[in-house]
HTML snippet that shows the backbone in 3Dmol.js (N, CA, C, O; Angstrom):
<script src="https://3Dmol.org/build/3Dmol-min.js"></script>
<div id="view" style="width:600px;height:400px;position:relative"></div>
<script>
const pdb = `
ATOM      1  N   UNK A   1      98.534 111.414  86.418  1.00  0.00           N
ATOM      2  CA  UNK A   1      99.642 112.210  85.949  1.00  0.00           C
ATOM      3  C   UNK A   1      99.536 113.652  86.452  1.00  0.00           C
ATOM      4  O   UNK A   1     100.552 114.288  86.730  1.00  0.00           O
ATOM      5  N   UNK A   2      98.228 114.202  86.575  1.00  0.00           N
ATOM      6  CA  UNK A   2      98.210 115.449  87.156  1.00  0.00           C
ATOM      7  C   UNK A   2      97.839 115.137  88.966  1.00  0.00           C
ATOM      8  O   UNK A   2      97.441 116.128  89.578  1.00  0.00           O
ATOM      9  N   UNK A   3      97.918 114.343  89.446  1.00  0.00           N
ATOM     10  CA  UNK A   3      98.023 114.464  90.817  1.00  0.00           C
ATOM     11  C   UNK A   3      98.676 115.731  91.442  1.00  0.00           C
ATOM     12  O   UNK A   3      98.092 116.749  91.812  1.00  0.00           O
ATOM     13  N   UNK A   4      99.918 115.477  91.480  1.00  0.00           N
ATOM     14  CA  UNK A   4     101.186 116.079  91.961  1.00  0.00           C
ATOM     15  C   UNK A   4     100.807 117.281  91.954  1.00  0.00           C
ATOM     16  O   UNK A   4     100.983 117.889  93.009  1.00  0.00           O
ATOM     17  N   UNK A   5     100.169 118.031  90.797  1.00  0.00           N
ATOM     18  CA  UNK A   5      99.667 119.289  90.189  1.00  0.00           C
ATOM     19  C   UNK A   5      98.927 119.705  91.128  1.00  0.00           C
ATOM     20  O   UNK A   5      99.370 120.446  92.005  1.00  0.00           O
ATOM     21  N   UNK A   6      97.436 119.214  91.085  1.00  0.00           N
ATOM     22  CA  UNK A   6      96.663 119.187  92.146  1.00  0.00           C
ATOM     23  C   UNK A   6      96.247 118.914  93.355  1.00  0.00           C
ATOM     24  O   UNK A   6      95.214 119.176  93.971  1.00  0.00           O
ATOM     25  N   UNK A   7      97.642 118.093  93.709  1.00  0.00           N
ATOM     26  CA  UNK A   7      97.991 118.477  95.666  1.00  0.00           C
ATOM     27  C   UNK A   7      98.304 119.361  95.706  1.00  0.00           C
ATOM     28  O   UNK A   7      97.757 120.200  96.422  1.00  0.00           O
ATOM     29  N   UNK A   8      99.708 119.707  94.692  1.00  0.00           N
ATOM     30  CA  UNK A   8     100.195 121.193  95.487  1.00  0.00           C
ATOM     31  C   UNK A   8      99.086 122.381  95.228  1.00  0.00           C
ATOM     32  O   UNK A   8      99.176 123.265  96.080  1.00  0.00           O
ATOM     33  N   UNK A   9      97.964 122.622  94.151  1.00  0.00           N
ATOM     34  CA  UNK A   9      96.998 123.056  94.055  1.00  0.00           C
ATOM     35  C   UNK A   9      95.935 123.136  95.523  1.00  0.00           C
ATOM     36  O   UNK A   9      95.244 124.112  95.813  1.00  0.00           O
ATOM     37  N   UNK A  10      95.986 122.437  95.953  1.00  0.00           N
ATOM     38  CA  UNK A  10      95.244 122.062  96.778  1.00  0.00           C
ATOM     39  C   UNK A  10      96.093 122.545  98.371  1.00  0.00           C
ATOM     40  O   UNK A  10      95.270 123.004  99.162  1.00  0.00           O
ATOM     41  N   UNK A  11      97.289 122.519  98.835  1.00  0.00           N
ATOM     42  CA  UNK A  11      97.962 122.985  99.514  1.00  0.00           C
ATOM     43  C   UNK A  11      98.124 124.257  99.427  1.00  0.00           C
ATOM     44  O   UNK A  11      98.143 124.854 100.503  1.00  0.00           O
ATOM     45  N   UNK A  12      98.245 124.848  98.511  1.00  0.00           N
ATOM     46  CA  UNK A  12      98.297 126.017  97.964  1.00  0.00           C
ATOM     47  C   UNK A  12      97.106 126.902  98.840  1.00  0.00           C
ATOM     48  O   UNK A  12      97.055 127.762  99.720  1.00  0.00           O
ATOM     49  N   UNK A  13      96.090 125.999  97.888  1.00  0.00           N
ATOM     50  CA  UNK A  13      94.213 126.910  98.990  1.00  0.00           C
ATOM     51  C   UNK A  13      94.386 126.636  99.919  1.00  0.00           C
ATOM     52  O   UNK A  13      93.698 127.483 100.487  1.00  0.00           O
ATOM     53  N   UNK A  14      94.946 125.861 100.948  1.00  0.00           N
ATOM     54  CA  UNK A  14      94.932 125.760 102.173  1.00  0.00           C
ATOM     55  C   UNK A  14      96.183 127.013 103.248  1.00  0.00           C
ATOM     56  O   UNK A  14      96.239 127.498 104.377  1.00  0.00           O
ATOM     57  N   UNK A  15      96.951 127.022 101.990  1.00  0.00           N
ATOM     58  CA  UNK A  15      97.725 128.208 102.806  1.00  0.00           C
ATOM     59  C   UNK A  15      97.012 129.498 102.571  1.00  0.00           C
ATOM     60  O   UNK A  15      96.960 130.291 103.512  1.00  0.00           O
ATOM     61  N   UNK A  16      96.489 129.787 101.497  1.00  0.00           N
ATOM     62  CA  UNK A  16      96.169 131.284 101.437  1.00  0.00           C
ATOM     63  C   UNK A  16      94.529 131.157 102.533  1.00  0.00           C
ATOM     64  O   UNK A  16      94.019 132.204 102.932  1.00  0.00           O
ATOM     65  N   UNK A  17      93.989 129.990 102.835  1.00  0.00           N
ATOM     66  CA  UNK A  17      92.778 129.946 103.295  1.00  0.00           C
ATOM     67  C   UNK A  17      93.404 130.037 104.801  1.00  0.00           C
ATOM     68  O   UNK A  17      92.440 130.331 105.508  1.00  0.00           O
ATOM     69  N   UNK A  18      94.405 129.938 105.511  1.00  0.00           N
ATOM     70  CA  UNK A  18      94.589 130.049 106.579  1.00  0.00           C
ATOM     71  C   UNK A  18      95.569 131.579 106.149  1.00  0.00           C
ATOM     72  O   UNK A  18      95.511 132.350 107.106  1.00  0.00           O
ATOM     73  N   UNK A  19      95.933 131.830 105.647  1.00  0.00           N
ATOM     74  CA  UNK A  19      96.651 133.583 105.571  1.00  0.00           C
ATOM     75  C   UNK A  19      95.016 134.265 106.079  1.00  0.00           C
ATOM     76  O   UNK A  19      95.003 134.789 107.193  1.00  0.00           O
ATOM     77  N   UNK A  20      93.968 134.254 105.447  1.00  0.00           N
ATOM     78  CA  UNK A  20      92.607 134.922 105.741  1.00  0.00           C
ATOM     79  C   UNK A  20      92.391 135.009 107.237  1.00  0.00           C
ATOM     80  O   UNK A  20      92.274 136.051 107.883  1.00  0.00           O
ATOM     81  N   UNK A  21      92.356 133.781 107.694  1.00  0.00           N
ATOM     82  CA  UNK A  21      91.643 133.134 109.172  1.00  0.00           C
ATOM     83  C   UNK A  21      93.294 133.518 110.092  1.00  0.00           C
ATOM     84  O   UNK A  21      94.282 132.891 109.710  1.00  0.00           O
ATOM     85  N   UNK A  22      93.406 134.198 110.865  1.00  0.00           N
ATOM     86  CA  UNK A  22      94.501 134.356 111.828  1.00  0.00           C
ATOM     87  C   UNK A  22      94.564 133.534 112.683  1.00  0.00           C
ATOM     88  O   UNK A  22      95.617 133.400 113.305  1.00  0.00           O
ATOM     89  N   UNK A  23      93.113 132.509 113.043  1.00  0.00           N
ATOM     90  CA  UNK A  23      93.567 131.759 113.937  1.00  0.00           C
ATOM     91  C   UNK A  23      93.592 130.407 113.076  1.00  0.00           C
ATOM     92  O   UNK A  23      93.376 129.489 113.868  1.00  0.00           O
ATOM     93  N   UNK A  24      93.783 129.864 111.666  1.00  0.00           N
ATOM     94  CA  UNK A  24      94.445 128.513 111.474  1.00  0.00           C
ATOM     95  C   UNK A  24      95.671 129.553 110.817  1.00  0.00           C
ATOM     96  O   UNK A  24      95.639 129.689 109.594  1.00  0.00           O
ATOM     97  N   UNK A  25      96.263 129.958 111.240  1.00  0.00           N
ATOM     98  CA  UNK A  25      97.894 130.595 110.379  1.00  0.00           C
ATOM     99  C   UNK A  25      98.529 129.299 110.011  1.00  0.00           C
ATOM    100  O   UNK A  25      98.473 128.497 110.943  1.00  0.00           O
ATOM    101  N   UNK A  26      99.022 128.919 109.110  1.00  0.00           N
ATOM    102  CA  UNK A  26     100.375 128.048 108.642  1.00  0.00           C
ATOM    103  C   UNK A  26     101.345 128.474 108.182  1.00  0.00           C
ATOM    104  O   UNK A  26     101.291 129.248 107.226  1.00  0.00           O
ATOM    105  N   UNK A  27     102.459 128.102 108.715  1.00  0.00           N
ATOM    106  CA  UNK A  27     103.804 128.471 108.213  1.00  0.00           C
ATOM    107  C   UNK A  27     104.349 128.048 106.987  1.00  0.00           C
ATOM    108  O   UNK A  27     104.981 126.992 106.991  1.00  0.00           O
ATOM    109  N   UNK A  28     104.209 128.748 105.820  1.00  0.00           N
ATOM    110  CA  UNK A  28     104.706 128.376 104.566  1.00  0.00           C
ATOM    111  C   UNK A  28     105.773 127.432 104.321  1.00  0.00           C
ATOM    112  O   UNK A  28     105.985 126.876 103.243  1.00  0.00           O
ATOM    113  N   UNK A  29     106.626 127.245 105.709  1.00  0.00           N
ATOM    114  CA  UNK A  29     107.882 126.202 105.084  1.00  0.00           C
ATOM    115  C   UNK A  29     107.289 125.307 105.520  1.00  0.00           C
ATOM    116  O   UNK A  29     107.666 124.288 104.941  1.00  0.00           O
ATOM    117  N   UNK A  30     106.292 125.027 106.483  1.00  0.00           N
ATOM    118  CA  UNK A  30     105.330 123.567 106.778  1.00  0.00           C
ATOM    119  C   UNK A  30     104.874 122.819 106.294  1.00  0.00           C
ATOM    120  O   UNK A  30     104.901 121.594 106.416  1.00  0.00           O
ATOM    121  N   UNK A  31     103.967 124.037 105.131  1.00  0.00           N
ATOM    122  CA  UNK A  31     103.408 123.403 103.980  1.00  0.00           C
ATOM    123  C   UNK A  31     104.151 123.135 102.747  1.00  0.00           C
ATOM    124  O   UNK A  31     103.791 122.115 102.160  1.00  0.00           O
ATOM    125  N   UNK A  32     104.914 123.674 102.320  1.00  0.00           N
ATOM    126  CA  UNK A  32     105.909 122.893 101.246  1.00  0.00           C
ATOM    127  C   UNK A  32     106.201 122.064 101.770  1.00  0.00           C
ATOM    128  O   UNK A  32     105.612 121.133 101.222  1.00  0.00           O
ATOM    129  N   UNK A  33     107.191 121.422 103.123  1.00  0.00           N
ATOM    130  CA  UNK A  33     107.592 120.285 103.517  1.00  0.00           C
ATOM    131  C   UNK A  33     106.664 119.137 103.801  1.00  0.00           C
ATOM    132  O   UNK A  33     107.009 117.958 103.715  1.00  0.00           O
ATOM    133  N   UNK A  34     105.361 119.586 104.174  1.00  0.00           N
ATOM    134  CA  UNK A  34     104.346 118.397 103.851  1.00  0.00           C
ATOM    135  C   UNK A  34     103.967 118.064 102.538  1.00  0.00           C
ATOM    136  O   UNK A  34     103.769 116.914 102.144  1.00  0.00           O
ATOM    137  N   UNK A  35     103.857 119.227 101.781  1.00  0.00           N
ATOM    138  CA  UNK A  35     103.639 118.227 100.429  1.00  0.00           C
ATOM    139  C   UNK A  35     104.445 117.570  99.714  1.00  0.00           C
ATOM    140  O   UNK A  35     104.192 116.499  99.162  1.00  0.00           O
ATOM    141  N   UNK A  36     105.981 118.473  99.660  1.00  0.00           N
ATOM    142  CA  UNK A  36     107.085 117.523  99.824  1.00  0.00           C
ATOM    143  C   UNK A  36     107.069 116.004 100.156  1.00  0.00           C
ATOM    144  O   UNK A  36     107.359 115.103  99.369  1.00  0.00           O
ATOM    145  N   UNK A  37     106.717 115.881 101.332  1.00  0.00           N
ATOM    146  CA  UNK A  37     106.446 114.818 102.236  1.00  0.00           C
ATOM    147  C   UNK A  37     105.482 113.383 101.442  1.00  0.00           C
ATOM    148  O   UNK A  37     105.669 112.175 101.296  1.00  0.00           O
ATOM    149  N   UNK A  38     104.552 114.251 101.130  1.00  0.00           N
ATOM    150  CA  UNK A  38     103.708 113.188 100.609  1.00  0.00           C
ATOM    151  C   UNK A  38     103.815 112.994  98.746  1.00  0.00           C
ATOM    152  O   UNK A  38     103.439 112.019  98.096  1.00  0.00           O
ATOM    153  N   UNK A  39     104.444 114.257  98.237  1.00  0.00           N
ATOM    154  CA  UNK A  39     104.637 113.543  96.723  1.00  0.00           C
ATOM    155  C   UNK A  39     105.896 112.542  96.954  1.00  0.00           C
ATOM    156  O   UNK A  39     106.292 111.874  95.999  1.00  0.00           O
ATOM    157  N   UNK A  40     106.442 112.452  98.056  1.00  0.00           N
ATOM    158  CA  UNK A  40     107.974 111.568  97.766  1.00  0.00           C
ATOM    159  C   UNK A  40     106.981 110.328  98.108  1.00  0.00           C
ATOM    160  O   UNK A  40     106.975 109.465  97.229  1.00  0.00           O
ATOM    161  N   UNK A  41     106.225 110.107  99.115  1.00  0.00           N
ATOM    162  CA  UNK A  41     105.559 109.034  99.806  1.00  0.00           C
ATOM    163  C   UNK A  41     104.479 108.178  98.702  1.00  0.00           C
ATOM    164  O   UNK A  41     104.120 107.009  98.836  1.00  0.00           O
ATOM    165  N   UNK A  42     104.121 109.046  97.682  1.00  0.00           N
ATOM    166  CA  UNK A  42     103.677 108.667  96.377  1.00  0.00           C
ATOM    167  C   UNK A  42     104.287 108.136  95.357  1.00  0.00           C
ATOM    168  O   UNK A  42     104.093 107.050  94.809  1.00  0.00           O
ATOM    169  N   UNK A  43     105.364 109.329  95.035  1.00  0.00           N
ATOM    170  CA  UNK A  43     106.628 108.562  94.088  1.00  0.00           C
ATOM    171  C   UNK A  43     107.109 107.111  94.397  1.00  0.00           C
ATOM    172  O   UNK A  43     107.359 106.273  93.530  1.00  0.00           O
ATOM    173  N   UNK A  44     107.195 106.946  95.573  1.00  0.00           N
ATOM    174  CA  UNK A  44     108.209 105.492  95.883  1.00  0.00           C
ATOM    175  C   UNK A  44     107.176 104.362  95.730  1.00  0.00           C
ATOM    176  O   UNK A  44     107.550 103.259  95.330  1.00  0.00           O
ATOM    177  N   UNK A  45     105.723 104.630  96.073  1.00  0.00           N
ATOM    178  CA  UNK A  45     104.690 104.022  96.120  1.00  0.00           C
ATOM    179  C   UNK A  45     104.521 103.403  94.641  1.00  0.00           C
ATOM    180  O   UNK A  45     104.416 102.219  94.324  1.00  0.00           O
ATOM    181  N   UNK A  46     104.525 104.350  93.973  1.00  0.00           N
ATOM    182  CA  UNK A  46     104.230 104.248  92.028  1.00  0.00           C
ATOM    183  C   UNK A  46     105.676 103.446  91.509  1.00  0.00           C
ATOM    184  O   UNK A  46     105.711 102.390  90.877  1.00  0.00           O
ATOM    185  N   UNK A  47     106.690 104.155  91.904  1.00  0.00           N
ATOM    186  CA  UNK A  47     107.851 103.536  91.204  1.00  0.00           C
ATOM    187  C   UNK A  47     107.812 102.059  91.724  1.00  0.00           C
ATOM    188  O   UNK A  47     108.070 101.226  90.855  1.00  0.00           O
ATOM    189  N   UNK A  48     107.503 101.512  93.136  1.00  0.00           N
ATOM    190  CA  UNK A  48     107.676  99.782  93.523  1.00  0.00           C
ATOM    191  C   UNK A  48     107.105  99.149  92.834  1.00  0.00           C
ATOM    192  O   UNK A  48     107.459  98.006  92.544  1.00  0.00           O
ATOM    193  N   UNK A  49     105.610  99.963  92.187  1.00  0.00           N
ATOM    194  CA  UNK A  49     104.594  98.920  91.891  1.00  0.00           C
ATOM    195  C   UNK A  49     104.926  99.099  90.368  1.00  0.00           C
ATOM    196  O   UNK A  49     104.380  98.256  89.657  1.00  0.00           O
ATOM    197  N   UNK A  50     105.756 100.079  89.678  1.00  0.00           N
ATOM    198  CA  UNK A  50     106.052  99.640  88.504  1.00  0.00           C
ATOM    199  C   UNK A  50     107.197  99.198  87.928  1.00  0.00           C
ATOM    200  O   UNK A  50     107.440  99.138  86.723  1.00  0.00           O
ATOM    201  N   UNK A  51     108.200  98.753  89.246  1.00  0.00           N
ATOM    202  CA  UNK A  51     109.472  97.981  88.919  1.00  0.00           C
ATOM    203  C   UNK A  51     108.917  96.388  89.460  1.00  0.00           C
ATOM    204  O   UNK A  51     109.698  95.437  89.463  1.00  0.00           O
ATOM    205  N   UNK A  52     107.805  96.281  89.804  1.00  0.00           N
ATOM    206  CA  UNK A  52     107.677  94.564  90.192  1.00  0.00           C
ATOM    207  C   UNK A  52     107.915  93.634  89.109  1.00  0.00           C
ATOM    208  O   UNK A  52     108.467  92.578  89.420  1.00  0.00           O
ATOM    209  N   UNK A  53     107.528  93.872  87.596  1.00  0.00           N
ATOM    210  CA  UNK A  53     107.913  93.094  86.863  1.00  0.00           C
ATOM    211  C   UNK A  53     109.573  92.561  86.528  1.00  0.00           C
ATOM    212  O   UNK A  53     109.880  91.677  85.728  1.00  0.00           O
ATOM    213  N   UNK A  54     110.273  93.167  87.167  1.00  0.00           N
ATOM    214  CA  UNK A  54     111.617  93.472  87.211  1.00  0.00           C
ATOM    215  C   UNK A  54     112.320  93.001  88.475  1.00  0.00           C
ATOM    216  O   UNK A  54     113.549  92.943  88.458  1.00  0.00           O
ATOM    217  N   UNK A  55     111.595  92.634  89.655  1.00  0.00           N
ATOM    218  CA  UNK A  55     112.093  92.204  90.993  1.00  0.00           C
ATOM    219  C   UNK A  55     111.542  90.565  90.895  1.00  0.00           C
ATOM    220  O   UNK A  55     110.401  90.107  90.955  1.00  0.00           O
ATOM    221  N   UNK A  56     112.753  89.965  90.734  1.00  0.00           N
ATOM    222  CA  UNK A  56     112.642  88.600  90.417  1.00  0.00           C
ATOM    223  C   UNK A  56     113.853  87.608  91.116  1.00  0.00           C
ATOM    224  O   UNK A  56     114.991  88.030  91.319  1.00  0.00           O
ATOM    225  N   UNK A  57     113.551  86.663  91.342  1.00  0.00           N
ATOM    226  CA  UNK A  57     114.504  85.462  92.277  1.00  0.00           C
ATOM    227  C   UNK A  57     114.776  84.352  91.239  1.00  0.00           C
ATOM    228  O   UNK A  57     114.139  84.102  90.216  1.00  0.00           O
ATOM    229  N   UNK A  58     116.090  83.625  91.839  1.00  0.00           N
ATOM    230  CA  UNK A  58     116.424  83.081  90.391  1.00  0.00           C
ATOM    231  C   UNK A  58     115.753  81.362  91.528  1.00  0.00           C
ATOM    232  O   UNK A  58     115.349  81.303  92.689  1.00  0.00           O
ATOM    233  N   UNK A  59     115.948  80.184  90.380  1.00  0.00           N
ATOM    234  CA  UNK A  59     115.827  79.491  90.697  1.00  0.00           C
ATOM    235  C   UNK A  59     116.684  78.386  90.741  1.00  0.00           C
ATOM    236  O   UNK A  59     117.723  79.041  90.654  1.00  0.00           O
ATOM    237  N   UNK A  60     117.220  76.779  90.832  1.00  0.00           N
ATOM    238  CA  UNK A  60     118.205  75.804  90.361  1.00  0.00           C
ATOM    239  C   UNK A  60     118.545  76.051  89.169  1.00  0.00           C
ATOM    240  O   UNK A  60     119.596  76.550  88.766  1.00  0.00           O
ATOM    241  N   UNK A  61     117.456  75.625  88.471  1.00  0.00           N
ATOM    242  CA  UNK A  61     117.769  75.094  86.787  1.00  0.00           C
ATOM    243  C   UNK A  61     117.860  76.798  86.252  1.00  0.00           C
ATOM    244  O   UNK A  61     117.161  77.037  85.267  1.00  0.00           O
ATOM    245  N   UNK A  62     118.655  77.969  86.821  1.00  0.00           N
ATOM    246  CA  UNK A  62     118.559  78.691  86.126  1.00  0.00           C
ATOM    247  C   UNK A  62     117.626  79.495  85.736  1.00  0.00           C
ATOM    248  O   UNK A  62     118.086  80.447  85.106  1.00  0.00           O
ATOM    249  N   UNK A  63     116.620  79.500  85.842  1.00  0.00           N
ATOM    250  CA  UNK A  63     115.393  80.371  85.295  1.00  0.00           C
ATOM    251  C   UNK A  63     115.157  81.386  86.722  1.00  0.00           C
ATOM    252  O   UNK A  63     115.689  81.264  87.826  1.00  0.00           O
ATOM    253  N   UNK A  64     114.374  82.192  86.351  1.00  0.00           N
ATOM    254  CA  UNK A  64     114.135  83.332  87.114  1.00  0.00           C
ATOM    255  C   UNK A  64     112.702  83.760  87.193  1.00  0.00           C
ATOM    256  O   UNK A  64     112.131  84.207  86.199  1.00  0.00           O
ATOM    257  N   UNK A  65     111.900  83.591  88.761  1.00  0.00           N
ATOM    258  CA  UNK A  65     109.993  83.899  88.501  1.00  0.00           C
ATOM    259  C   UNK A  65     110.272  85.296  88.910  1.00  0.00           C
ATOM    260  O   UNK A  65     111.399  85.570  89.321  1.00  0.00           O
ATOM    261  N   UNK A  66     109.067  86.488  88.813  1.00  0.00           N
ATOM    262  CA  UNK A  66     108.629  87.037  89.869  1.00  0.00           C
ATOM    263  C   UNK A  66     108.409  87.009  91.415  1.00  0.00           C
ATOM    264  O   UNK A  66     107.736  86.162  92.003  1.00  0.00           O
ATOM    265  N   UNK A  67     109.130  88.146  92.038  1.00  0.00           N
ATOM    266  CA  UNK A  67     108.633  87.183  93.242  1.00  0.00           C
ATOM    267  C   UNK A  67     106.933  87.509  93.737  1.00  0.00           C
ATOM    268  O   UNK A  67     106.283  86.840  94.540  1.00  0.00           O
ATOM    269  N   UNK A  68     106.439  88.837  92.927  1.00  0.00           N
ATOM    270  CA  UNK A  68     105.021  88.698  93.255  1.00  0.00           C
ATOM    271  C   UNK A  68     103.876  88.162  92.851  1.00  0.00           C
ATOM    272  O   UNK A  68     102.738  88.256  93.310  1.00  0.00           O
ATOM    273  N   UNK A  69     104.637  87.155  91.248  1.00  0.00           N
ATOM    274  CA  UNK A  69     104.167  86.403  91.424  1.00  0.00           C
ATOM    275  C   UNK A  69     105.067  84.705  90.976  1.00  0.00           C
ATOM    276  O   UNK A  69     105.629  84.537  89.894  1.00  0.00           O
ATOM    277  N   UNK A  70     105.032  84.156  91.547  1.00  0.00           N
ATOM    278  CA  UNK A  70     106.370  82.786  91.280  1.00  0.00           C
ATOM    279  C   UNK A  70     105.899  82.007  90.582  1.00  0.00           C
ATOM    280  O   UNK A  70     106.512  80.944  90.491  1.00  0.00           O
ATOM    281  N   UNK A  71     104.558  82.177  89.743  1.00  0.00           N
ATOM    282  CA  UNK A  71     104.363  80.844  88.586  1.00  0.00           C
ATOM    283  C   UNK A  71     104.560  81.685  87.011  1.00  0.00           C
ATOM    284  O   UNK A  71     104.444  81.167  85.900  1.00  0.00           O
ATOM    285  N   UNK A  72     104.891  83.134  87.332  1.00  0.00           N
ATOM    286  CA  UNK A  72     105.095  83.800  86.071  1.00  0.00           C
ATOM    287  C   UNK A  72     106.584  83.992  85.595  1.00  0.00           C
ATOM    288  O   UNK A  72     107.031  85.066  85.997  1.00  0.00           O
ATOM    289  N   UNK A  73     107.367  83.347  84.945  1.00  0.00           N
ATOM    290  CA  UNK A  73     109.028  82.946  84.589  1.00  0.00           C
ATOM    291  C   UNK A  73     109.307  84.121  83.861  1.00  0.00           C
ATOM    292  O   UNK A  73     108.441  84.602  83.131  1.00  0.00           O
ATOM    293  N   UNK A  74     110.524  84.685  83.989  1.00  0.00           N
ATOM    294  CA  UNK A  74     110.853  85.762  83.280  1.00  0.00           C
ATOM    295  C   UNK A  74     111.096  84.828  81.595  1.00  0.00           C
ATOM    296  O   UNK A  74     111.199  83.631  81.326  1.00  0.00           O
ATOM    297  N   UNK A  75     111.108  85.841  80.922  1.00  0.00           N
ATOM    298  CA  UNK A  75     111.111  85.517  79.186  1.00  0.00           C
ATOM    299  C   UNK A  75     110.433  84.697  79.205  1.00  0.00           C
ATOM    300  O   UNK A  75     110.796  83.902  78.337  1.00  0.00           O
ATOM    301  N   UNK A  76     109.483  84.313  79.763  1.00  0.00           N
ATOM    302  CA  UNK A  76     108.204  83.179  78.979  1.00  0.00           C
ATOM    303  C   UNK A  76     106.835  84.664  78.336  1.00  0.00           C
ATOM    304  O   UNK A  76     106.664  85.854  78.598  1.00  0.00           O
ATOM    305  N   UNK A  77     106.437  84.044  77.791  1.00  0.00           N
ATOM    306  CA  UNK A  77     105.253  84.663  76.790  1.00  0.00           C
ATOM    307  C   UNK A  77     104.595  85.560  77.973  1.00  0.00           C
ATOM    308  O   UNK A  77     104.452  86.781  77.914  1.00  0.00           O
ATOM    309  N   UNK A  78     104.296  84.893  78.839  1.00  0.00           N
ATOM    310  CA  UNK A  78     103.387  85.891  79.635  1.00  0.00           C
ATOM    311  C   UNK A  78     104.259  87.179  80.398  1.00  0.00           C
ATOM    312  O   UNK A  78     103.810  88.322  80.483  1.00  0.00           O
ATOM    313  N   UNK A  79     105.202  86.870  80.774  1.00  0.00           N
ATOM    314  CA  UNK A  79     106.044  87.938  81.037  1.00  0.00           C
ATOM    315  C   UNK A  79     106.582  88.909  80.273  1.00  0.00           C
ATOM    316  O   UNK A  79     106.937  89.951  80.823  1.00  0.00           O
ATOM    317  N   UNK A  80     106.695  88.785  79.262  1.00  0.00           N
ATOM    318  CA  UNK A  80     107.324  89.120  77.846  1.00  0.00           C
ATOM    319  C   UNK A  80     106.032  90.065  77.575  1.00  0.00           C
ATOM    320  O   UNK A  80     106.243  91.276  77.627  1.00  0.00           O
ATOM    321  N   UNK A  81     104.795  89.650  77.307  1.00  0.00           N
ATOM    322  CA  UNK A  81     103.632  90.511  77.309  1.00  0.00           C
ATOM    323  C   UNK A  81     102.975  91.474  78.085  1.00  0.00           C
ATOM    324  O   UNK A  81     102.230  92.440  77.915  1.00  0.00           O
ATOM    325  N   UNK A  82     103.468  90.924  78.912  1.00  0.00           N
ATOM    326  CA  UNK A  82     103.532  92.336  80.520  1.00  0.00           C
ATOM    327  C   UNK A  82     104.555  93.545  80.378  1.00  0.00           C
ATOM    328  O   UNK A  82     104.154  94.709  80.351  1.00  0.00           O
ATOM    329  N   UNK A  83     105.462  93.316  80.318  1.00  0.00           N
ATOM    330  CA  UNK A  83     106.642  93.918  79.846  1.00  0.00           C
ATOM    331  C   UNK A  83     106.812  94.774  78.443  1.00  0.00           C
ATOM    332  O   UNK A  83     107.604  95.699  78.264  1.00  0.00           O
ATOM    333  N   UNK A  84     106.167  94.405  77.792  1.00  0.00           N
ATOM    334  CA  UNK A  84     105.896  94.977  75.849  1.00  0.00           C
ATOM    335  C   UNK A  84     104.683  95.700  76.046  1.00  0.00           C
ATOM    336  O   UNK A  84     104.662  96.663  75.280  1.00  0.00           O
ATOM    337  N   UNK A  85     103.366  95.607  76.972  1.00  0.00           N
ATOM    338  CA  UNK A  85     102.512  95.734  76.773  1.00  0.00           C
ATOM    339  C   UNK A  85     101.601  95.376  75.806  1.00  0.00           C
ATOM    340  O   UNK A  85     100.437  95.772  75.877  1.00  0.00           O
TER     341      UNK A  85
END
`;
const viewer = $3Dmol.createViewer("view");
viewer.addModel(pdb, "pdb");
viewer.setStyle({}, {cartoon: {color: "spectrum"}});
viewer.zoomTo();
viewer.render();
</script>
């Protein structure tokens, strides 16, 4: 939860550590747009893996598995417990 915090923390020392050193200079809109870059590349990462219980294929008779995993049926007990925690 504090990731995000402590990249840009961490980007942060890297710009004022190259403001010191004249020869690594970085351009301040570089570094926002890279960390930019990589909290979005995180976000989408976190949000897939916590909508999988939710990305599901239906079947004939009506029922609907996971597709990551296809022996777990939506509204059966075990899904239902994943889902409730």
């Amino acid at each position: 939860l504090l990731a995000p915090l402590y990249g840009g923390l961490l980007f942060l020392a890297m710009y004022w550590v190259s403001k010191c050193c004249k020869k690594l200079a970085l351009d301040r809109d570089i570094v926002i747009g890279t960390y930019g870059s990589f909290f979005v590349a995180f976000f989408i990462s976190i949000s897939n893996l916590s909508l999988k219980l939710f990305q599901t294929y239906g079947h004939p008779n009506g029922e609907r598995s996971m597709i990551s995993e296809p022996a777990v049926i939506t509204s059966s007990e075990m899904w239902l417990s994943m889902v409730a925690g």
